[in-house]
Structures are given as C-alpha cells and as structure tokens.
N, C-alpha and C positions, 0 to 999 in steps of 0.2 A: 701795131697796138699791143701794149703788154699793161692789164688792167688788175690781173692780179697776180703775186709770185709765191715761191718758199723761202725760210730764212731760217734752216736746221742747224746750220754745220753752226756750232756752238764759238760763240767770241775771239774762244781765244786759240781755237784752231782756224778762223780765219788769220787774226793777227799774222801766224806764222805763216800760212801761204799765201798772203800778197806783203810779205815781208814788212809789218807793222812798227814802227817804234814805240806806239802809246797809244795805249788805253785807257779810257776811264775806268776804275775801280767798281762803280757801280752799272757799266754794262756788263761787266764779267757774270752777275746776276740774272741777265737776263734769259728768256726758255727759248726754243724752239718756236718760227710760227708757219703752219704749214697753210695760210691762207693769208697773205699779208694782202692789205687792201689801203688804195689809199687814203689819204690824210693821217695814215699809222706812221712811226716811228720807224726808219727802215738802216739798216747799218750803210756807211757810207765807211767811204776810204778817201782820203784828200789829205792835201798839202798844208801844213799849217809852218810856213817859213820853212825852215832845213828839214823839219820833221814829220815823218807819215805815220798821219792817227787813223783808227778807227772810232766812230763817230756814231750815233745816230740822227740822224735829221728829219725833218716831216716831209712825207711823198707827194708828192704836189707842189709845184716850184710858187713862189712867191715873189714878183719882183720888188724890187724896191721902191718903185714908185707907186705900187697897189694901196688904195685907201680899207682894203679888206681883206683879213684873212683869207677868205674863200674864195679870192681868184684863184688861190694856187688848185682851189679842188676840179680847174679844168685843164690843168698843165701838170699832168700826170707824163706825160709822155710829147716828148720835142724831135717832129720830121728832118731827119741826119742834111734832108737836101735843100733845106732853111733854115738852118740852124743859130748860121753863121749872119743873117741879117738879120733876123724876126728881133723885134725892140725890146721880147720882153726874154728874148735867151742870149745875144749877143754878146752882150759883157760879160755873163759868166761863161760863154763859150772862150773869150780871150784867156779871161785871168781863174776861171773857180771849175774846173774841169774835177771830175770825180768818177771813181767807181763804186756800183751797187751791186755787192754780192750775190749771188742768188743760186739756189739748188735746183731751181726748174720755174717756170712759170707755166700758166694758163691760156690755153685759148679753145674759143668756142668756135665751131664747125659749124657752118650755114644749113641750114633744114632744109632735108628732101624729102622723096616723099617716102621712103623708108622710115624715115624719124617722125614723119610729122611735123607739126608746126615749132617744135621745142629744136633749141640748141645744143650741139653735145661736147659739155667739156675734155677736154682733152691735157694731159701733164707730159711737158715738153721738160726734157731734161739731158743732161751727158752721158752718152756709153758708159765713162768709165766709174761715172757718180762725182765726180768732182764738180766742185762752184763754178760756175759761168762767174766773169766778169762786164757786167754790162756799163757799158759808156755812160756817166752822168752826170748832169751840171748841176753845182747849188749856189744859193744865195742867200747875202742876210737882208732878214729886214726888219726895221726897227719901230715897224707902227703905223696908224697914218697919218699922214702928212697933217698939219692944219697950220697959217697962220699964228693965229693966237691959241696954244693949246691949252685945256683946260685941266691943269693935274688935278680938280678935284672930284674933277669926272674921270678920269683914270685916261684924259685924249694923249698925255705924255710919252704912249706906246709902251710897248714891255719893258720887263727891266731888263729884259737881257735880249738881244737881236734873235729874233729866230731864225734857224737857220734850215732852209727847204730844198729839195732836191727833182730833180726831177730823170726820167730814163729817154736816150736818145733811139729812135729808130729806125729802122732803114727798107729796103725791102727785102721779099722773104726770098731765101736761098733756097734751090728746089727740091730737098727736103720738107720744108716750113710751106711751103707752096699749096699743100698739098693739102693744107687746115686755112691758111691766112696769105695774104697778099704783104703785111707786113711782120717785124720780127725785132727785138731788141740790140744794138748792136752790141757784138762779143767783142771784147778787145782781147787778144791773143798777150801770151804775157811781154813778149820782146816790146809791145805798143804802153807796158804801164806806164813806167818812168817817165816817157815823153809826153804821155794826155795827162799826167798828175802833175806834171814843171809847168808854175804859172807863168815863168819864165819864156813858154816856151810859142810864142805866135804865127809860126809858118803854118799859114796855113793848107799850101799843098802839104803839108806831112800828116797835117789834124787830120786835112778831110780822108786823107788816104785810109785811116782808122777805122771813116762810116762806111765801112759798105758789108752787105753780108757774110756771117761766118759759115767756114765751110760745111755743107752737107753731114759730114762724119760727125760733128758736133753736136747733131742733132737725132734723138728718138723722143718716140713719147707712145703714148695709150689711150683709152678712154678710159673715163676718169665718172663716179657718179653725179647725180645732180649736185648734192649737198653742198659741195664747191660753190655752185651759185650764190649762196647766202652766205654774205662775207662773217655773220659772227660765230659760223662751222669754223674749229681753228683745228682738229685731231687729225694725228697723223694716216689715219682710214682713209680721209680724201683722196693720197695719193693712191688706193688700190684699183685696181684694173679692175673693169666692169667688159660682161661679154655681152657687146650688142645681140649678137643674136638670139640669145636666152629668152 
C-alpha cells in the first residue's frame, strides 16, 4: 500500500537523473510537495514515441472505459501479482508503463497497546537521499462513454484526454516488513529503459521488475500525526518524533 508520498527534489533535477529529454515549461514552476495525496497532480516519467518526458498526471488510474472520474480515486495503487490481467490495468501494463518519482513515502504502523488505539506514521525513504523510482502505469481517458452525447451538456468529455497514473506494489522486503506487509515497487535504474519501451512485451522480463527492492534501500522514522491530514503540505512532517517522550 503506498497512500501518501514526497515530491521535493525540484523538476528539473529530476529531469536530469532519470535522464529526461522534455519538459513542459510550466512544470519547471512547480514547489516542493511533502504530502502528496491522491487525486493530486504527481510527476510521471514515460514514453512519448522516441522521447522521455517528464509529465504530471493525476494519481489515481483512470480506465478508459470508466463512466466516472472517480473510479480512478480507488486505483491508487495496482497488486505487481495481478497486474498483468486485472481489466482495468492490463493494457497499460502492455503498452503505458511509467515511473513515479518520489523522495520517500508513508506508511502507518498498526496500534498496540503501547500506542493505543491511533496509528503511527512512519517516513520511509533512501540511505543516501536519492529519488526512489516506483514502477507505474498510466492511462488516457477521454470522458464518458455515451451513445448519443450531449455537447450541450458538456457529455462530449474533456477537451483534452486526461491522463492518470497509478503505483504498482509488491510485497514488503524485510526491511519494509517490519511497518507493512506491502511496499511500492523500486525499479533499479538498469530496469528504466526496458519498463518505459512500450515496445517492449516480454513478460517474464516485466514481471521480473515486480518484486521487492532490496533491504539497503530502505530507512525510515516516526513521523508526527499532521501527516494524517493530507492538506498539512510543510516540509516539518518529515521531522522525526520520539515515541517515547
């Protein structure tokens, strides 16, 4: 499960370390979000013909055949060990494979009785501070479907295909174990080039992608409540809290 992440390291120093060709002008603009939640705007990396853009898309995958925005807000996140049939991730598992940057994500620890009833967040991020690259599919979609649509009700769909994303996961490596049961998959950099070729359909090579990153990849802390409340966006969240205090 990965529900909420960070998205610090600034545009255009991602660009350059997953080796970028294009950007849009008006992402270079954007801040820091140290609580990205979904249905937000999340940076995406993908294939667009010869060229690798950096992109943002909406977190929450959308199929194409969805009569509703708001399916996508329960496909946040797509099981590495399904992936590959489930109806509504399939096709872009073949052809729209992506990755979602990220400086660390969240996850909640199950209440004992030390804690009480409350959950205790936690900020899972890399030794050395460098972006994870998490495994992620997107897709366009262009509205819903009707028959006879009605442009003067606006049933014609957007003007422009939206395009939605979602994080694939696997289970947790026994590091990650030790908070959660599952874990976002890391794709190591030797693995970009081949999960971003829409070209590229083998899929013993794909699945060989989903499975847990290693141990070393992984630290984290406790993290305060505030985190719970996705419109807390200040970089404070990520400060370490001493349970025992």
């Amino acid at each position: 499960m990965c529900g909420r992440f960070v998205s610090s390291t600034p545009p255009d120093q991602l660009a350059a370390y997953f080796d970028v060709d294009e950007v849009p002008e008006q992402l270079l603009e954007r801040g820091p979000s140290y609580n990205t939640a979904p249905t937000t705007g999340v940076y995406v990396v993908h294939r667009d013909g010869g060229t690798r853009r950096l992109d943002s898309f909406r977190w929450g995958l959308v199929p194409p055949w969805a009569n509703d925005v708001n399916v996508g807000n329960r496909m946040i996140n797509a099981r590495a060990e399904t992936v590959a049939e489930k109806p509504a991730y399939r096709a872009a598992f073949k052809k729209r494979r992506c990755i979602i940057p990220a400086d660390g994500f969240f996850e909640w620890s199950t209440p004992t009785a030390a804690s009480g009833s409350k959950k205790q967040p936690w900020f899972i991020h890399r030794p050395d501070g460098e972006p994870y690259a998490f495994a992620g599919l997107w897709e366009r979609w262009n509205g819903p479907k009707r028959e006879q649509p009605d442009e003067r009700a606006g049933d014609a769909g957007p003007a422009t295909p939206l395009r939605s994303c979602v994080i694939v996961t696997t289970s947790a490596n026994e590091a990650m174990s030790e908070l959660h049961d599952r874990m976002p998959v890391i794709l190591p950099r030797d693995a970009w080039d081949a999960w971003l070729d829409p070209d590229q359909d083998d899929p013993g090579l794909l699945g060989s992608f989903l499975v847990p990153a290693p141990s070393e990849l992984i630290t984290f802390h406790p993290v305060g409540t505030e985190v719970n409340n996705a419109r807390n966006k200040g970089e404070h969240l990520l400060e370490p809290v001493d349970l025992d205090g």
